[in-house]
PANU-7236 format. One record per residue: residue in three letters; residue number from 1; x, y, z of N, C-alpha, C in turn. Coordinates in steps of 0.02 Angstrom, whole numbers, plus 50000, padded with zeros to 5 digits. Example, Ala and Ser with C-alpha at 12.3 -4.5 7.8 and 13.67 -1.06 7.14 Angstrom:
BEGIN
[r ALA; 1; [50660; 49716; 50390]; [50615; 49775; 50390]; [50660; 49835; 50390]] [r SER; 2; [50642; 49888; 50354]; [50684; 49947; 50357]; [50645; 50002; 50394]] 
This chain:
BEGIN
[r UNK; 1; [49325; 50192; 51249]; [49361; 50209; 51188]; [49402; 50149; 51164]] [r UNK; 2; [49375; 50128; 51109]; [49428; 50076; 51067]; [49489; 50113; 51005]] [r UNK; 3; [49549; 50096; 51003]; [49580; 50079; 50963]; [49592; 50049; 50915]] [r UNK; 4; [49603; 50050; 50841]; [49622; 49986; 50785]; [49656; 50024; 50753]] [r UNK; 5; [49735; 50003; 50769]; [49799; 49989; 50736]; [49793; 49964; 50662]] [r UNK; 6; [49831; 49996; 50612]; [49824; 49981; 50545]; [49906; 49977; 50519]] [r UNK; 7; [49910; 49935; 50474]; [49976; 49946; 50440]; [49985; 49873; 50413]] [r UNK; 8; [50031; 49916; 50355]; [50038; 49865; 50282]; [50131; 49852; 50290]] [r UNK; 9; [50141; 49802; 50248]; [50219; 49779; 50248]; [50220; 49733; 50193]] [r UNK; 10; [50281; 49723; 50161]; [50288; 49705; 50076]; [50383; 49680; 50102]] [r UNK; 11; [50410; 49618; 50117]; [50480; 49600; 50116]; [50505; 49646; 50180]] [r UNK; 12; [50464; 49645; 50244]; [50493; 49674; 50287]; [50560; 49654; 50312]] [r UNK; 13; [50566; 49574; 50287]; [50646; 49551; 50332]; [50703; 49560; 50282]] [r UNK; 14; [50684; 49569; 50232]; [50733; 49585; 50165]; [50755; 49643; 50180]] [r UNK; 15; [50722; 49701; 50202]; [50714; 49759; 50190]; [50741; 49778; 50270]] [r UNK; 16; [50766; 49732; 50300]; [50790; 49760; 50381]; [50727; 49773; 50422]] [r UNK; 17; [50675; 49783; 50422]; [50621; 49812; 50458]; [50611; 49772; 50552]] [r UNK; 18; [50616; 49794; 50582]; [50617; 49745; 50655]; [50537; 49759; 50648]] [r UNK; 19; [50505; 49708; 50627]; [50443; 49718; 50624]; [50394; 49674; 50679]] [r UNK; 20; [50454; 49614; 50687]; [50402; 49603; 50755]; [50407; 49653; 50818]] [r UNK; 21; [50462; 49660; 50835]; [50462; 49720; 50883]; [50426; 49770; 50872]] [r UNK; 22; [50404; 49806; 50811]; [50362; 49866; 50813]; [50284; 49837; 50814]] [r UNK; 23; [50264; 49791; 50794]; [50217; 49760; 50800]; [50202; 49750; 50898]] [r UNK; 24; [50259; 49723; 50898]; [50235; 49720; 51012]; [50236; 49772; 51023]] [r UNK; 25; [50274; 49828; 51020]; [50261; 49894; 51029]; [50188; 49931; 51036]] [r UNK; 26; [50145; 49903; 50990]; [50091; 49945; 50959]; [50029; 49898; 51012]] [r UNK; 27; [50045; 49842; 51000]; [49988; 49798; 51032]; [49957; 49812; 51087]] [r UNK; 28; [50009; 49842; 51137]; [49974; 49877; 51218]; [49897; 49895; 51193]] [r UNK; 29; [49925; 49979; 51156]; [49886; 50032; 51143]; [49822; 49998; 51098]] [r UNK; 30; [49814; 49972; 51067]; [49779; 49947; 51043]; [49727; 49893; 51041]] [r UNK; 31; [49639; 49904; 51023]; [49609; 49846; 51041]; [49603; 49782; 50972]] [r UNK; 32; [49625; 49792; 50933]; [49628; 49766; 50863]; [49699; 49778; 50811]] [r UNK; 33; [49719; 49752; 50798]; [49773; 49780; 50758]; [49749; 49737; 50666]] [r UNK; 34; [49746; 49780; 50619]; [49751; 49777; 50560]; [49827; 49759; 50528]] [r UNK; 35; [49833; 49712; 50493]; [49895; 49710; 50468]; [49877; 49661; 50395]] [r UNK; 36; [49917; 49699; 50359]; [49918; 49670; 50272]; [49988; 49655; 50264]] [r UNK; 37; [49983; 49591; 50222]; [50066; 49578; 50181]; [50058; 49590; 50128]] [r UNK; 38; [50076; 49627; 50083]; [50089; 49667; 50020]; [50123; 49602; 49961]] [r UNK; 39; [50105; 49539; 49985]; [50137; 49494; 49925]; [50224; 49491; 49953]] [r UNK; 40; [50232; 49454; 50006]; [50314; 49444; 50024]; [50327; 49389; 50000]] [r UNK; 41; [50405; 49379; 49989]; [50428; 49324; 49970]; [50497; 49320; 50015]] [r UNK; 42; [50481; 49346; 50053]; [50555; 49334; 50103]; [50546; 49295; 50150]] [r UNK; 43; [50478; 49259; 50180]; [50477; 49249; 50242]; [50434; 49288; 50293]] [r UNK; 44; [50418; 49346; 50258]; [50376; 49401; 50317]; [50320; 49383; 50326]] [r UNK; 45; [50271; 49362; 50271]; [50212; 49326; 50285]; [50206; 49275; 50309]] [r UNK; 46; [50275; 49212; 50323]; [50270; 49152; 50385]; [50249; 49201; 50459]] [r UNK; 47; [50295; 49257; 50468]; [50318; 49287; 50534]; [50250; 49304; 50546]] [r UNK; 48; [50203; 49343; 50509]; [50148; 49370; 50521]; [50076; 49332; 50553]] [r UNK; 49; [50090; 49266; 50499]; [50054; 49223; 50519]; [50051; 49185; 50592]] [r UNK; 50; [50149; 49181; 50587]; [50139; 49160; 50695]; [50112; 49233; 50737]] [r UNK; 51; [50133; 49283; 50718]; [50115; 49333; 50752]; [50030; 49337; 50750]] [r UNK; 52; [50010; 49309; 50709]; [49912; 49319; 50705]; [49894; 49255; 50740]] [r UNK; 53; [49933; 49206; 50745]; [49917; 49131; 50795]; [49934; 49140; 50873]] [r UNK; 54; [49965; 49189; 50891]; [50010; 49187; 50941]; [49969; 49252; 50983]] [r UNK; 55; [49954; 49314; 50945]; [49893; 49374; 50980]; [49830; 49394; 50956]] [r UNK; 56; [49806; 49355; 51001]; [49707; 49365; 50968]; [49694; 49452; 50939]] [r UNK; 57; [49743; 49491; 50946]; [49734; 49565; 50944]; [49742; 49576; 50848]] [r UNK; 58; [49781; 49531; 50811]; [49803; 49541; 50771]; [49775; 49513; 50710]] [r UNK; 59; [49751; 49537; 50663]; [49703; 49524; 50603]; [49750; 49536; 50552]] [r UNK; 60; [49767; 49482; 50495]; [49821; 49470; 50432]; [49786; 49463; 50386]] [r UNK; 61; [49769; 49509; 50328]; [49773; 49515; 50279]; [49809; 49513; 50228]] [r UNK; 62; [49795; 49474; 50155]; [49845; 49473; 50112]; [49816; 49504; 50037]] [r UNK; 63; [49828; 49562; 50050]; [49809; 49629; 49970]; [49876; 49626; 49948]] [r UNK; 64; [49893; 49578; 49873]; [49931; 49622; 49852]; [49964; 49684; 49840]] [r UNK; 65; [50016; 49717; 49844]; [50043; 49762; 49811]; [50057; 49765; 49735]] [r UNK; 66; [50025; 49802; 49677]; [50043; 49808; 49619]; [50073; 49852; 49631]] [r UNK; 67; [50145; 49834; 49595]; [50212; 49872; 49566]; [50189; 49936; 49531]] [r UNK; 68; [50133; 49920; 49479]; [50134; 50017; 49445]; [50107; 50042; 49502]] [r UNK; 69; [50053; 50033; 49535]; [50031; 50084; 49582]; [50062; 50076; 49652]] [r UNK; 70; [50133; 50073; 49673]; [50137; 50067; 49729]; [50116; 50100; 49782]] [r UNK; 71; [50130; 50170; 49795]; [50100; 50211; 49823]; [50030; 50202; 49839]] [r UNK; 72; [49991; 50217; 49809]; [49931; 50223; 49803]; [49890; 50155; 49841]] [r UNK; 73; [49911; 50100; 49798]; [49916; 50039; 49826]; [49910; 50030; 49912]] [r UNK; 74; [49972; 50044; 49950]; [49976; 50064; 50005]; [49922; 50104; 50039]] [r UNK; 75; [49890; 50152; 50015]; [49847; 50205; 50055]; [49770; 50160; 50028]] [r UNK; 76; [49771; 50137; 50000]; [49711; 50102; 49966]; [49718; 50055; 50032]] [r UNK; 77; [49733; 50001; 50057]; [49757; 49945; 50088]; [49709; 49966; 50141]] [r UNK; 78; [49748; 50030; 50169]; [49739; 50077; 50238]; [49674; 50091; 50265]] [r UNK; 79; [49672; 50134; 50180]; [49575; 50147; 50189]; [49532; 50092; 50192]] [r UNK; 80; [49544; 50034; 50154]; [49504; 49975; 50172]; [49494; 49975; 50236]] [r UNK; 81; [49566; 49977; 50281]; [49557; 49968; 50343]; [49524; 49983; 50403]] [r UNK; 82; [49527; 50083; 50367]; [49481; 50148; 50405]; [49415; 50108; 50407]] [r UNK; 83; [49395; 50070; 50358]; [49313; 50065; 50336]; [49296; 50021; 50381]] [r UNK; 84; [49323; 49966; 50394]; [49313; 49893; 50426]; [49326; 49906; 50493]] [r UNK; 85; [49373; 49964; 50524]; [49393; 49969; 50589]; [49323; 49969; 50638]] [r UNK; 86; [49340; 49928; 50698]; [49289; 49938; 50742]; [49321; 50000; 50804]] [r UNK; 87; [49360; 50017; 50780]; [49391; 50055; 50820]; [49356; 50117; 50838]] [r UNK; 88; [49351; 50176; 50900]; [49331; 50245; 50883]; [49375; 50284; 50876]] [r UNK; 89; [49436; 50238; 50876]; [49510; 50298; 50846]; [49553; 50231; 50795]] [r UNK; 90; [49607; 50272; 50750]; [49625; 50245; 50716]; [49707; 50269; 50726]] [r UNK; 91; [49745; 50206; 50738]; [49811; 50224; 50759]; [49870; 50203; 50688]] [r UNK; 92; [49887; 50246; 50644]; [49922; 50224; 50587]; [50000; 50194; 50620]] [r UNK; 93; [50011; 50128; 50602]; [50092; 50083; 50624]; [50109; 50104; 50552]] [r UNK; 94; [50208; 50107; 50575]; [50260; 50092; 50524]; [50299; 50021; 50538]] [r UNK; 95; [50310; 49981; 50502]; [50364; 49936; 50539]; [50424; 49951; 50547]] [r UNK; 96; [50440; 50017; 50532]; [50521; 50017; 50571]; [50527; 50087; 50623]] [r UNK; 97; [50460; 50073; 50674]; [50474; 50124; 50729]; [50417; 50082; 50759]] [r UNK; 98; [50427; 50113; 50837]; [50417; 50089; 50909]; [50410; 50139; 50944]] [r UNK; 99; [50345; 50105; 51004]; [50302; 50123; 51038]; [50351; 50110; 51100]] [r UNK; 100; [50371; 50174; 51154]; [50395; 50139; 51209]; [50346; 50123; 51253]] [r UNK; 101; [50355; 50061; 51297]; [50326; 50023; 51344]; [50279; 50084; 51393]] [r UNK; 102; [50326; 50134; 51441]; [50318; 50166; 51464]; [50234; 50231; 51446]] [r UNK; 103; [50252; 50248; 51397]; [50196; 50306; 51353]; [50147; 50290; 51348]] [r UNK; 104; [50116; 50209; 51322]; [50057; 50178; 51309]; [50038; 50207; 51370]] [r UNK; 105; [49997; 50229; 51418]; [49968; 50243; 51458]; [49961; 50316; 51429]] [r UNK; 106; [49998; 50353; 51430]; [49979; 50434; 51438]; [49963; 50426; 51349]] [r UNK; 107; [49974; 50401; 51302]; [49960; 50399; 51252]; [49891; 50384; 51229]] [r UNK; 108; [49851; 50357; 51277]; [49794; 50310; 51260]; [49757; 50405; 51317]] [r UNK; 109; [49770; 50388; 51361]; [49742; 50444; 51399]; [49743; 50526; 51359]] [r UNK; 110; [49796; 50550; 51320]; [49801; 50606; 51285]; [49725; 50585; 51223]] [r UNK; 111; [49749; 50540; 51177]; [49696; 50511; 51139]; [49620; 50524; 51169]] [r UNK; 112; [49616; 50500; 51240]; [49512; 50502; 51247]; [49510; 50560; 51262]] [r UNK; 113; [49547; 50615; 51284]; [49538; 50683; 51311]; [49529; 50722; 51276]] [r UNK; 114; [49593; 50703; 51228]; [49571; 50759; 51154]; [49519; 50797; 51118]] [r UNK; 115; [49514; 50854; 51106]; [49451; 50859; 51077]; [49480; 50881; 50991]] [r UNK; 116; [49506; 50869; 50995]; [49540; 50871; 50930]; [49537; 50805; 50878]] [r UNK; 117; [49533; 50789; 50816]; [49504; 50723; 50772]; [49555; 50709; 50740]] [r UNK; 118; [49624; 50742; 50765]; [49695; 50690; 50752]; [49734; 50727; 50782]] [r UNK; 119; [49783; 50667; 50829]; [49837; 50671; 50850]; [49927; 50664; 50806]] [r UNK; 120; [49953; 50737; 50825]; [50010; 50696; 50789]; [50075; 50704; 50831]] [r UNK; 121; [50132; 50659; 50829]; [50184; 50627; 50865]; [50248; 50644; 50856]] [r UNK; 122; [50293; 50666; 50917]; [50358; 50672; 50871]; [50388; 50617; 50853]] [r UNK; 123; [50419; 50617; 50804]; [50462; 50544; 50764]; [50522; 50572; 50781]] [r UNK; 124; [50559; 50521; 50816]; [50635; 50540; 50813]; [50694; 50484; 50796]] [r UNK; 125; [50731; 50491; 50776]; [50767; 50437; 50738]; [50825; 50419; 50797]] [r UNK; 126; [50841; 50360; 50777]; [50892; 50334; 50805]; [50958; 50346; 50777]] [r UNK; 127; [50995; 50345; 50813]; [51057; 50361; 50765]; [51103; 50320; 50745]] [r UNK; 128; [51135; 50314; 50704]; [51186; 50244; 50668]; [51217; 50218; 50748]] [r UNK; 129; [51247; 50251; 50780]; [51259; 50209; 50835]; [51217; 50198; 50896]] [r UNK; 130; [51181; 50182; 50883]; [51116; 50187; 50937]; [51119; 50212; 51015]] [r UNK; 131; [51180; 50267; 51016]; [51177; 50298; 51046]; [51160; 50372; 51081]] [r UNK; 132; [51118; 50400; 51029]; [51083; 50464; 51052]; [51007; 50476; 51005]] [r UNK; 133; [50979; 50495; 50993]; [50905; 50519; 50958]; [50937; 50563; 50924]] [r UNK; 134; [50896; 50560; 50844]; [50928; 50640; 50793]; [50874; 50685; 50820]] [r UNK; 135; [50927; 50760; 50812]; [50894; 50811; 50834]; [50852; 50827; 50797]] [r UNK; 136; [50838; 50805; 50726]; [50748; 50827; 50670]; [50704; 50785; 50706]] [r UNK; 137; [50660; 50837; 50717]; [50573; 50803; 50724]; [50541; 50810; 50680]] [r UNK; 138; [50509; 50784; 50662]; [50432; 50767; 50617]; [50372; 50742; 50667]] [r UNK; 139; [50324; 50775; 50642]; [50258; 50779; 50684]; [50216; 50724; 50624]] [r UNK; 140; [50220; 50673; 50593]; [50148; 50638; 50576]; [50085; 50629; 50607]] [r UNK; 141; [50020; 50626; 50573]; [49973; 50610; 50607]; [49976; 50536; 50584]] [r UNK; 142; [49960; 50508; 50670]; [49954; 50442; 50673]; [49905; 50409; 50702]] [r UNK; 143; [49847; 50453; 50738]; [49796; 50445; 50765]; [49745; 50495; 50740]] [r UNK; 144; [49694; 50477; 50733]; [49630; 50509; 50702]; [49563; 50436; 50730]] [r UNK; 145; [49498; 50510; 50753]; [49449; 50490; 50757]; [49397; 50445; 50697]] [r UNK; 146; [49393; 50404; 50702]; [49353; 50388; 50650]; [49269; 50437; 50631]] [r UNK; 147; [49284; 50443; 50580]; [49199; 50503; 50575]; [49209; 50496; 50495]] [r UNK; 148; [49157; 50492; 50459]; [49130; 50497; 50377]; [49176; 50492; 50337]] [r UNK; 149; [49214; 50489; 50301]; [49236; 50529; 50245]; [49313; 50507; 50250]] [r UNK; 150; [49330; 50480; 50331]; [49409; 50494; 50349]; [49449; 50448; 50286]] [r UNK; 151; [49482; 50467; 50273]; [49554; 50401; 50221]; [49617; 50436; 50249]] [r UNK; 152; [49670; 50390; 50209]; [49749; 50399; 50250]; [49765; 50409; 50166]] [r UNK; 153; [49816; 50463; 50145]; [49826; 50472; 50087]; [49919; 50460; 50108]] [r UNK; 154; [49951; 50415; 50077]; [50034; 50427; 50119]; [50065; 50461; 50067]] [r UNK; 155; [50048; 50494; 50003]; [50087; 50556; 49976]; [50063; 50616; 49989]] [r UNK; 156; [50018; 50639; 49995]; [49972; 50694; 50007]; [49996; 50736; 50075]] [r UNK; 157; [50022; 50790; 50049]; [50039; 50833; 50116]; [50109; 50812; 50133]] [r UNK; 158; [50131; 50805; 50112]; [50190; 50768; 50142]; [50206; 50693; 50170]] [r UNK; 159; [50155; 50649; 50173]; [50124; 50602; 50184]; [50117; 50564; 50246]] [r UNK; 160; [50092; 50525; 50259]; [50086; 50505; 50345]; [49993; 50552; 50366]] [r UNK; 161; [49977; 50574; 50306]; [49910; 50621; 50344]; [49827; 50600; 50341]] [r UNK; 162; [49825; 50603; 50380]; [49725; 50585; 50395]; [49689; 50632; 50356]] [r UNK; 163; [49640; 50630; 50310]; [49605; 50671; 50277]; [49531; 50675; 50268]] [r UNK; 164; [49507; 50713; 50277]; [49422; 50714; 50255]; [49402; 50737; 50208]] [r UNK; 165; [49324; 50734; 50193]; [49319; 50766; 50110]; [49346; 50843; 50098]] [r UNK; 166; [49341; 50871; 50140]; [49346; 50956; 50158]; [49398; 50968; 50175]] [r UNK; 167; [49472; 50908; 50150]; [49541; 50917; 50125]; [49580; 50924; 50216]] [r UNK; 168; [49626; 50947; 50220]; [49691; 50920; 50271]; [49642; 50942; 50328]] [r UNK; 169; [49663; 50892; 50385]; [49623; 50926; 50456]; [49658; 50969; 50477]] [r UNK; 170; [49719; 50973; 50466]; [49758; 51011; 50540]; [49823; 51024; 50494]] [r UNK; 171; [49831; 51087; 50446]; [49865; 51123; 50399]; [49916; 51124; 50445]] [r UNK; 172; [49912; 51162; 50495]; [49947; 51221; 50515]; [49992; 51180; 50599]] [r UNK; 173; [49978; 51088; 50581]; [50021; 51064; 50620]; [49994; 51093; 50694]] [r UNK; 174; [49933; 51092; 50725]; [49939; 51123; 50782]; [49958; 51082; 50834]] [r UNK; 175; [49899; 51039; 50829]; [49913; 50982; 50886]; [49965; 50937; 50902]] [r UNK; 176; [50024; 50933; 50937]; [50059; 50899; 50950]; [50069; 50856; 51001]] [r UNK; 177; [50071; 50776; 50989]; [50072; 50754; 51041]; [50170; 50725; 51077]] [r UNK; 178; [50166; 50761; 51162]; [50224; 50757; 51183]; [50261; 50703; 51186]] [r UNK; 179; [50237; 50631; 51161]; [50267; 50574; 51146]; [50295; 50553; 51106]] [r UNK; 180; [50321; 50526; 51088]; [50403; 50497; 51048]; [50380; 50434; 51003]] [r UNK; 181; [50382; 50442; 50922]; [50385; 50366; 50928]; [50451; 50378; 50891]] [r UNK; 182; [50483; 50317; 50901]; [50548; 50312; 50890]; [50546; 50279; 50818]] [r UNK; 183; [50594; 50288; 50771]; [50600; 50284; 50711]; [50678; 50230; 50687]] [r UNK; 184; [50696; 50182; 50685]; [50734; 50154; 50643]; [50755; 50125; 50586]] [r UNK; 185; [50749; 50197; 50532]; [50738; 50182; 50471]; [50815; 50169; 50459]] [r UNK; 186; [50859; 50196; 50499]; [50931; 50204; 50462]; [50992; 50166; 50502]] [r UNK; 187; [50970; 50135; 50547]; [51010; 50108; 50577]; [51028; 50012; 50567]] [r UNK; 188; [50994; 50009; 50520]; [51023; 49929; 50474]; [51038; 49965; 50394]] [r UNK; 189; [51102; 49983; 50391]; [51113; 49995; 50312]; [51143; 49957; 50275]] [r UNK; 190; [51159; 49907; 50295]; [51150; 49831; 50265]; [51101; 49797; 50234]] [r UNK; 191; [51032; 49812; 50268]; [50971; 49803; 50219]; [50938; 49874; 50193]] [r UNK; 192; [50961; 49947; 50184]; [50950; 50004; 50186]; [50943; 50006; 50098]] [r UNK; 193; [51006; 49954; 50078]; [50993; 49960; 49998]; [50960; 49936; 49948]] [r UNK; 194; [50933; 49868; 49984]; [50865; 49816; 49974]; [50806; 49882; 49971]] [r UNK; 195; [50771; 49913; 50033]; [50736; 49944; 50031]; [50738; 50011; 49986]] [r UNK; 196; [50769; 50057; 49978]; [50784; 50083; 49930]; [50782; 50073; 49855]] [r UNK; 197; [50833; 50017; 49838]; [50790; 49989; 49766]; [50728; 49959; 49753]] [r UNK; 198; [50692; 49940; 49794]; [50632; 49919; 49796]; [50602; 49963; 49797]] [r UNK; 199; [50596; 50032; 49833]; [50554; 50081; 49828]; [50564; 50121; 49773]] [r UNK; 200; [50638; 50118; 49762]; [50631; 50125; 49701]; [50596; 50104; 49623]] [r UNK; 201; [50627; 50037; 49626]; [50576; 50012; 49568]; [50492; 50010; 49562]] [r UNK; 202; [50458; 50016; 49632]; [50413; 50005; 49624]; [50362; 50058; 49653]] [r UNK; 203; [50394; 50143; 49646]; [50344; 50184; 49653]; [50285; 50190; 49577]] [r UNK; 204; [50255; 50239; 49594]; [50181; 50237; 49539]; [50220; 50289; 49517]] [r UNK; 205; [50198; 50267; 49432]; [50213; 50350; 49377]; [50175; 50407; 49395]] [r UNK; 206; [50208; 50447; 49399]; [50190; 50519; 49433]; [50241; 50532; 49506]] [r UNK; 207; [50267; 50483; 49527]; [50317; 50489; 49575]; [50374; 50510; 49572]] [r UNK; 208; [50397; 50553; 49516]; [50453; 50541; 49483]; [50537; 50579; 49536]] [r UNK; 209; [50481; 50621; 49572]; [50527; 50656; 49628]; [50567; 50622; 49678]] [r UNK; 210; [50521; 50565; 49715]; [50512; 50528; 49752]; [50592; 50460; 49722]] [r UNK; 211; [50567; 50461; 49651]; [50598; 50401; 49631]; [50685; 50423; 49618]] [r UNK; 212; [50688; 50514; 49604]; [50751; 50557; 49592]; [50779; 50544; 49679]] [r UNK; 213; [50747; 50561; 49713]; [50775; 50552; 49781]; [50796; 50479; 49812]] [r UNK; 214; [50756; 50420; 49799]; [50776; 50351; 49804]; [50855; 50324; 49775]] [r UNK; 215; [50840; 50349; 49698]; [50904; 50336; 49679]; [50938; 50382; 49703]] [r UNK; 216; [50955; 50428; 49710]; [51014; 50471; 49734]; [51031; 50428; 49806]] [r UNK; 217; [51002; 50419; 49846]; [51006; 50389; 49910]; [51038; 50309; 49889]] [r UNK; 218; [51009; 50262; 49838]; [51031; 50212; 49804]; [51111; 50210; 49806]] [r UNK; 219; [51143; 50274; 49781]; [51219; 50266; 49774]; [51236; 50298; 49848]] [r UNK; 220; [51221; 50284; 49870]; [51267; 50323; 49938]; [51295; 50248; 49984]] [r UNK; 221; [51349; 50265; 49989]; [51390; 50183; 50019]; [51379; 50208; 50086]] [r UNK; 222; [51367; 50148; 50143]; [51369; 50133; 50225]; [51400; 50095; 50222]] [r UNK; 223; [51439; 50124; 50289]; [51498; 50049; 50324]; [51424; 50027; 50361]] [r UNK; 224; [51461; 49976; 50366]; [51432; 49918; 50425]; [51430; 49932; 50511]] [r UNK; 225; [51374; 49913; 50537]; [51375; 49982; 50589]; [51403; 49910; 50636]] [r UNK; 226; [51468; 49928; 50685]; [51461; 49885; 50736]; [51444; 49870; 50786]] [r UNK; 227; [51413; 49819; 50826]; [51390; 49811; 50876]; [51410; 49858; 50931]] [r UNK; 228; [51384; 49900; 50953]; [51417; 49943; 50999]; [51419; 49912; 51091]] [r UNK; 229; [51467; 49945; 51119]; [51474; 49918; 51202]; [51389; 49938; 51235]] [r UNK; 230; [51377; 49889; 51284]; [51315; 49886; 51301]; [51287; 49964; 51321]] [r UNK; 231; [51362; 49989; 51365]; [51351; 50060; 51412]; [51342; 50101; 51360]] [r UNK; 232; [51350; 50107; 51294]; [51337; 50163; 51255]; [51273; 50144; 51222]] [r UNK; 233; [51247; 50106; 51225]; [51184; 50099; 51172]; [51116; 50157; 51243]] [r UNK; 234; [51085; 50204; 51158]; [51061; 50253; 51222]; [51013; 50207; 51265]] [r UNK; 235; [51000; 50241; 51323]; [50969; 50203; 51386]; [50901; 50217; 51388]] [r UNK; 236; [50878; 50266; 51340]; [50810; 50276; 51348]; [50757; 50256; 51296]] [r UNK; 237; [50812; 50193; 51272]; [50756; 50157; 51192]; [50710; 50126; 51239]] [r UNK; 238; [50650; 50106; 51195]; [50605; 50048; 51213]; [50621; 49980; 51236]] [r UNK; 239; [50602; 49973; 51276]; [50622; 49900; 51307]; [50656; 49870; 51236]] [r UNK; 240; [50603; 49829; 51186]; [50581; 49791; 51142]; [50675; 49826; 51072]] [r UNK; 241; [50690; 49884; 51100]; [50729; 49899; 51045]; [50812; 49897; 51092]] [r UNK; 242; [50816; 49867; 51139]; [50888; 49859; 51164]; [50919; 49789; 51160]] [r UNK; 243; [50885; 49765; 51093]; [50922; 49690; 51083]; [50929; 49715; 50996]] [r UNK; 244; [50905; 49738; 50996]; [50911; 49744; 50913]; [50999; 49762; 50883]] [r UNK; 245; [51020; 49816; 50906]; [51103; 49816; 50897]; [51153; 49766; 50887]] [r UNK; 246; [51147; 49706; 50934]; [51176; 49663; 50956]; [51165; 49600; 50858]] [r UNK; 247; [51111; 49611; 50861]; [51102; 49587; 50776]; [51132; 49604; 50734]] [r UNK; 248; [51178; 49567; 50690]; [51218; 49594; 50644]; [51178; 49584; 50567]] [r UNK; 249; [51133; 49535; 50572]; [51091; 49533; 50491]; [51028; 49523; 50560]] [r UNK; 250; [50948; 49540; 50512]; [50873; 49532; 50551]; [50872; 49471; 50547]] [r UNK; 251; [50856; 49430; 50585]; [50819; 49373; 50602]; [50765; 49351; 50643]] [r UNK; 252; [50718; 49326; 50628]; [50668; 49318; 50673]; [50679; 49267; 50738]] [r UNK; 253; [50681; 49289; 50798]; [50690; 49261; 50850]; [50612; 49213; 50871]] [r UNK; 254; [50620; 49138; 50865]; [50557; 49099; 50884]; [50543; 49112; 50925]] [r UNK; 255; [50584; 49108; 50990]; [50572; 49127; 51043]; [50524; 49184; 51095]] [r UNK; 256; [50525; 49219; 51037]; [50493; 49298; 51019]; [50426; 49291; 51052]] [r UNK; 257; [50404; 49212; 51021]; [50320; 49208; 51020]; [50320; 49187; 51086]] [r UNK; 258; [50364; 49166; 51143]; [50337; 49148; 51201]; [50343; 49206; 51232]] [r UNK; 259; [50278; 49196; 51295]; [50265; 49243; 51312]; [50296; 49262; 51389]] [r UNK; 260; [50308; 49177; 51408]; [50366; 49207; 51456]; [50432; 49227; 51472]] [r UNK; 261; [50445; 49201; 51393]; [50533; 49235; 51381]; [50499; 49314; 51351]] [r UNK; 262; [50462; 49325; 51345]; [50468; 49395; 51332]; [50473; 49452; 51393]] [r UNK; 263; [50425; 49414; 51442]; [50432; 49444; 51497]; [50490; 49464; 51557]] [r UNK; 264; [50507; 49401; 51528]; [50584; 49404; 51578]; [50646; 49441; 51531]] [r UNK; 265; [50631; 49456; 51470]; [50676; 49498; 51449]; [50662; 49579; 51433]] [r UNK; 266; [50619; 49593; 51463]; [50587; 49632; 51423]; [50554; 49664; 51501]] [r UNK; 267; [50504; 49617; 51528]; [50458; 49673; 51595]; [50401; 49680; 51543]] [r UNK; 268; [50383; 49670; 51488]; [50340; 49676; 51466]; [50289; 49620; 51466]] [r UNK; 269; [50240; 49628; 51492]; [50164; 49592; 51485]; [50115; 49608; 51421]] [r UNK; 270; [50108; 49552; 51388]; [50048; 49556; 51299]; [50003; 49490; 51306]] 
């Protein structure tokens, strides 16, 4: 059983995204990883490019993002990806959540056992002080079998969902898988308002709900989260996510790309 990892990104370092970290995260599980830059101008497409020089696993694409169709745009990217995957499963990445070190094993093993043609995950968020998980789960599908017809629609259903011609696989949310991926959409709100107006300005007409909820979120003020004491940051993040706090703006760490400072900070082998 092969794997191919997919996922798109547009100003991930503008936008706060720890995207090399979710990127090492994913790489275990995976025999190929798909990745598109959406037209950056921050710098994210240098990062991507060492990250595609640095792991033979990782394939960089550059599809624009057009502004009227953003949305759409995005799931378009994806499905290219479904098509080209050599994968026999298809694992959908976000860049601002992580794979813990630990799971890749029972994750890859739940995946070949399955008899089911998508898996979906609890998402759980981190919390402004990166000291406990929020108690909402969300189940996305993030794994699906490759077979005929499959595309990734990210408004449809609530979005995050695998689809075939003969419409949603799995309505009724059955399958759940007991693994975690961890979510840090909210814990840099320093770059929280970058991303926000950007998604704002640049959803597709017909979004108009989407775009009522952006701005409302737009005016909402965050303090500045502070570095918290080591003993409180929770103990059960991903390796790859217990340096991130300590960052007061994202920066890409060079260092990142060696592979034996990763190991010695980390226990992680890529």
């Amino acid at each position: 059983m092969n794997i191919t990892g997919i996922n798109t990104i547009r100003n991930g370092i503008e936008n706060g995204y720890p995207l090399v970290e979710s990127i090492l995260s994913v790489l275990p599980l995976v025999d190929e990883y798909l990745i598109n830059d959406g037209g950056s101008t921050d710098g994210t497409l240098s990062v991507l490019e060492k990250m595609e020089a640095t792991f033979p696993k990782i394939r960089l694409f550059q599809i624009p993002d057009t502004p009227s169709v953003r949305w759409d745009c995005v799931s378009d990217v994806l499905n290219r990806f479904i098509n080209t995957a050599t994968g026999d499963w298809i694992f959908l990445g976000n860049m601002d959540e992580l794979l813990h070190e630990r799971d890749i094993p029972d994750i890859k093993n739940f995946i070949e056992k399955t008899e089911w043609p998508i898996v979906r995950y609890q998402r759980r968020e981190i919390t402004h002080s990166w000291s406990t998980l929020g108690e909402e789960t969300y189940h996305p599908a993030r794994a699906a079998k490759k077979q005929p017809g499959l595309y990734q629609n990210w408004n449809g259903y609530g979005g995050d969902e695998f689809i075939v011609p003969d419409g949603w696989i799995d309505p009724e949310r059955r399958l759940q898988s007991p693994h975690i991926i961890y979510h840090l959409y909210a814990v840099f709100p320093q770059n929280m308002m970058n991303k926000r107006r950007n998604d704002a300005e640049r959803l597709a007409p017909g979004c108009q709900g989407r775009v009522a909820i952006y701005d409302e979120m737009r005016g909402n003020q965050y303090d500045a989260i502070s570095t918290p004491p080591k003993e409180h940051i929770y103990p059960d993040l991903p390796a790859l996510a217990r340096g991130l706090p300590s960052m007061t703006t994202y920066r890409v760490r060079e260092e990142l790309f060696d592979k034996k400072w990763l190991f010695e900070k980390t226990g992680l082998k890529y």
